[in-house]
C-alpha positions in Angstrom: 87.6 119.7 98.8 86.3 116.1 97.9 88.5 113.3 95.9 85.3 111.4 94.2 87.0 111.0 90.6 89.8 110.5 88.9 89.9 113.6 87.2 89.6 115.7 90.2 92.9 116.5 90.6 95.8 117.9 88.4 98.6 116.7 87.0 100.2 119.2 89.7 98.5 118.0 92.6 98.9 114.4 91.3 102.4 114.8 91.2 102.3 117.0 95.0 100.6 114.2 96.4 103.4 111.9 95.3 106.2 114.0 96.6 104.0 114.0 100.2 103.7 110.4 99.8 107.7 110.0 99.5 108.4 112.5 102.0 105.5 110.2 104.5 106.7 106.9 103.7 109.5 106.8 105.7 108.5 109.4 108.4 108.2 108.2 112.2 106.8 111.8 113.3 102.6 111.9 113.4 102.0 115.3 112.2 99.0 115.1 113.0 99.3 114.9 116.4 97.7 117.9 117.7 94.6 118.4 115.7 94.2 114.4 116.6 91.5 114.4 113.4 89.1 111.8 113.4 88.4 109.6 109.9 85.2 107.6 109.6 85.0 104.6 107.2 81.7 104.8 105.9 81.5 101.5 104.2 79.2 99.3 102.3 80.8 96.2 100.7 83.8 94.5 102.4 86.9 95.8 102.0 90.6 94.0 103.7 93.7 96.6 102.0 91.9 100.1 101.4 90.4 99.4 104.9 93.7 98.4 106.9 95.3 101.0 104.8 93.5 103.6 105.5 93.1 103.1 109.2 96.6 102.1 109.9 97.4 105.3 107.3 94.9 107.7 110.0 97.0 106.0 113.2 100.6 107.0 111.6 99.6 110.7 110.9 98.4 111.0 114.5 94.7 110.6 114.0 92.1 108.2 114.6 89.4 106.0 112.3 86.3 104.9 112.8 84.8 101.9 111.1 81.5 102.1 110.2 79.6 99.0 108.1 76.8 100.7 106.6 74.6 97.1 107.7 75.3 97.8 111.1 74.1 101.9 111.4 71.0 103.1 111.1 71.3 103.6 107.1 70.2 100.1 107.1 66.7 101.1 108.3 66.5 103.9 105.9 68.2 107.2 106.9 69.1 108.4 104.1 72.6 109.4 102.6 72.3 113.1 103.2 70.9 112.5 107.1 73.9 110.6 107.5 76.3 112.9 105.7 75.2 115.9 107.8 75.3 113.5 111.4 79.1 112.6 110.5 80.0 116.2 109.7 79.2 117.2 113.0 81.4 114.1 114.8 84.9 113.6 112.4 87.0 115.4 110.2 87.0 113.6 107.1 84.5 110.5 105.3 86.2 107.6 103.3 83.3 106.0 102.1 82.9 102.8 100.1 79.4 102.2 98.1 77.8 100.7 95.6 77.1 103.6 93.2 78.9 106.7 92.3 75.9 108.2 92.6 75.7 107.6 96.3 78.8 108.7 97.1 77.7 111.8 95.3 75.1 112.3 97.1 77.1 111.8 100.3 79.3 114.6 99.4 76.8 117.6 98.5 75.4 117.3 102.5 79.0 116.5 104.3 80.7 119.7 105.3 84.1 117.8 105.3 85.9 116.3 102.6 84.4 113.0 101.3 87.2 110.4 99.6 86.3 107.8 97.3 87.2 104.5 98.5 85.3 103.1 95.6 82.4 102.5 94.0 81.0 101.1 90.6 82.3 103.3 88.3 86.1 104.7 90.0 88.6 103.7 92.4 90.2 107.0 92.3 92.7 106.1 95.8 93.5 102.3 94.0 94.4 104.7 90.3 96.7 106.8 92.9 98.3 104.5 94.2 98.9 102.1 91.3 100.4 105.4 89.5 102.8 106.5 92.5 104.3 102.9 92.3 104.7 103.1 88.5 106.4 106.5 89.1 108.8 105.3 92.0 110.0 102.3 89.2 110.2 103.4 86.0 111.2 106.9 87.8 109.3 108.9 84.6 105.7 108.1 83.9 105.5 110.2 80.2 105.7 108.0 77.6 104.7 104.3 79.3 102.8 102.5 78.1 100.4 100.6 80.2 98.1 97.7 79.6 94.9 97.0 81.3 94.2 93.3 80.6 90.3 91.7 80.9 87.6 93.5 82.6 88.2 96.6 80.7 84.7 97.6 81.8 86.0 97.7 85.6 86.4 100.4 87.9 90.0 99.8 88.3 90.2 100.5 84.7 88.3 103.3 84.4 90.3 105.3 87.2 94.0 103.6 86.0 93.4 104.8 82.3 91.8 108.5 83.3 95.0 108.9 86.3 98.0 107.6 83.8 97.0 108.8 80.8 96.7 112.5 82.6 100.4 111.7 83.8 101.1 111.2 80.5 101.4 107.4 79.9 99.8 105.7 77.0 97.0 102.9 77.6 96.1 99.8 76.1 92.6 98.6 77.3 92.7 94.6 75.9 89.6 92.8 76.2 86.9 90.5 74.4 85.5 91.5 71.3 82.2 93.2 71.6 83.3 94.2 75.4 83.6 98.1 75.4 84.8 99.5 78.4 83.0 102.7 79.2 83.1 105.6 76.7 83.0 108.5 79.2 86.3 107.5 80.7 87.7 106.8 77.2 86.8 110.2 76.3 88.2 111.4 79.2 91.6 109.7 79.3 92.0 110.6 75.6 91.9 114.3 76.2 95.6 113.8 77.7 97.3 111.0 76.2 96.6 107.9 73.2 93.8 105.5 74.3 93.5 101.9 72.6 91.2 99.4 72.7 91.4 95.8 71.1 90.5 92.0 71.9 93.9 91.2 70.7 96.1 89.8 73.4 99.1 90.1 71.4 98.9 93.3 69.8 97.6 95.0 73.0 100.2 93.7 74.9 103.1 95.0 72.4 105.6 97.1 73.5 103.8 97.6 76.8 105.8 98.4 80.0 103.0 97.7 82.4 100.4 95.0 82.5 97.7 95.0 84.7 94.8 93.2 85.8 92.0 92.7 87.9 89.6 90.4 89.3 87.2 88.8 86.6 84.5 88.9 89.3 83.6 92.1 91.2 82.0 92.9 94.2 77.7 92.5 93.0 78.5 90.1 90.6 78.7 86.9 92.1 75.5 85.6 90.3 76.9 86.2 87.3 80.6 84.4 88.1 80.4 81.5 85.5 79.2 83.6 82.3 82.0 86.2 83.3 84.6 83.5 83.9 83.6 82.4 80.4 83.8 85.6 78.8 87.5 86.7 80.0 88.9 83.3 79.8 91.0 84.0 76.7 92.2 87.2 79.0 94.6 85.9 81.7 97.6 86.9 82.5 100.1 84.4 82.3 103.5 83.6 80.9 102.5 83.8 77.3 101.2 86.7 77.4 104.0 88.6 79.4 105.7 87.5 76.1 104.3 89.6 74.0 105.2 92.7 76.4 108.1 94.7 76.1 111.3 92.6 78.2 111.8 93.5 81.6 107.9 94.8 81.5 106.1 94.5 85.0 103.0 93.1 85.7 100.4 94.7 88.3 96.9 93.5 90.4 94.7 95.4 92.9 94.0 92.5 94.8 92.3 90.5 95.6 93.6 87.8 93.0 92.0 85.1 92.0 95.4 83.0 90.5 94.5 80.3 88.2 91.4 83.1 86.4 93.2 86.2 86.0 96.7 85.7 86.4 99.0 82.5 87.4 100.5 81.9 90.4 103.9 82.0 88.2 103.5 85.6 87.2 102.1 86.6 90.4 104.8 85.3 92.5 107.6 86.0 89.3 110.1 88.4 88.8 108.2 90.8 86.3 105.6 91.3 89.5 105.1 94.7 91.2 102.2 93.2 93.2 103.3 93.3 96.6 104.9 97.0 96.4 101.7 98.4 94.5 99.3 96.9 97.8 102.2 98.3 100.5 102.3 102.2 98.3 98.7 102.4 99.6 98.7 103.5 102.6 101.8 105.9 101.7 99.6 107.8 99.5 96.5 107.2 101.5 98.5 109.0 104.0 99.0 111.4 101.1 95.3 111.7 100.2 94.3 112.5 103.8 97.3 115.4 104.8 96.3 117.0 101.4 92.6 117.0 101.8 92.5 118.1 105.8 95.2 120.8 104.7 93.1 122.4 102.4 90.2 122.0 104.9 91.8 123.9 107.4 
């Protein structure tokens, strides 16, 4: 079993791999211990949280990781993805892999005979959706019925696994952005076969009656070149004390990291009450945790 997209998993195993994640959080044990498995970070843009997490996540449950930077191995001279894929098989239990394309890791997956996890990729970032949806759960306690709203780069990855892995839990989402800026129909279409999906480049009526903002980096990984057009674009889009405003009281305000304060969100609201931040980059490695006992399990 692989975990390459959001809508891999149920509701049911969604909600499993939160109770595992409670259940690890706080465990001291390494269970394990005896197999000693062996996790190999197969990655090819820069990563500081889902790596740490994920390593320090393999140490706890009694394993080991390996980290591989895909500049440094030999797929920088060419081997190819399925070469590679078959070469790891035969030397670790389980691939975490971070690409460039979806396709990639795709193609990654159909030659490994062990389970592959998405630690992103252009199009999803099924482990951050996870994550951001176990913290949301261990808050508001039910997720059915939220309403969440993804602020800015609507387009994102981010967004297109939080709005696919809420809205299957059963939480409404509110994708807020400039006009003209769709974000990508297939996920749309997907998240709206499980709960209401809106889109709109009003700040104020997006935000309305939301429980959850969230946002992400204006910027991604690839787009350097491109920073000052993009800057431009989302500038009416940040998320700071006005716009809170216009979100239900008491509603809490989320970012993957890494932020960018003064573009996407202020240091106020950041660093403010409303802010989840902090908890939603700790919950990581609790369900990365998660992620991994559930996909060696059903391995073995």
């Amino acid at each position: 079993m692989n975990f390459l997209h959001s809508d891999d998993l149920s509701r049911e195993q969604i909600n499993e791999i939160f109770e595992m994640s409670d259940k690890l959080k706080g465990m001291n044990k390494r269970p394990l211990k005896k197999s000693s498995p062996i996790l190999a970070l197969l990655f090819e843009k820069s990563s500081t949280r889902t790596r740490i997490s994920f390593e320090s996540a393999m140490i706890q449950l009694g394993g080991s990781p390996i980290y591989i930077d895909s500049r440094t191995s030999q797929m920088s001279r060419g081997e190819s993805l399925g070469d590679t894929a078959k070469v790891l098989s035969g030397y670790v239990d389980i691939i975490a892999a971070r690409m460039y394309s979806q396709q990639d890791i795709e193609e990654l997956a159909r030659h490994a005979e062990i389970p592959v996890i998405n630690a992103l990729t252009d199009l999803e970032h099924p482990c951050q959706a996870l994550s951001d949806m176990y913290t949301i759960r261990n808050e508001f306690v039910k997720v059915e019925g939220l309403r969440i709203a993804f602020l800015g780069d609507i387009a994102a990855n981010t967004a297109n696994s939080l709005m696919v892995t809420a809205s299957k839990l059963g939480a409404g989402i509110s994708l807020v952005g400039p006009k003209g800026y769709m974000p990508d129909e297939r996920y749309v279409k997907l998240a709206k076969k499980y709960a209401n999906v809106e889109v709109t480049s009003s700040v104020k009526e997006g935000l309305a009656d939301c429980d959850v903002i969230y946002t992400d980096t204006f910027v991604s990984m690839g787009q350097e070149e491109i920073a000052k057009e993009r800057k431009a674009l989302f500038s009416g889009y940040q998320l700071n004390a006005e716009a809170l405003r216009y979100a239900k009281k008491g509603a809490k305000v989320m970012h993957c990291l890494p932020a960018h304060r003064g573009e996407e969100i202020t240091a106020d609201v950041i660093d403010g009450g409303s802010s989840m931040v902090w908890e939603q980059a700790k919950n990581k490695m609790a369900v990365e945790k998660a992620i991994l006992l559930y996909l060696l399990n059903a391995k073995s």
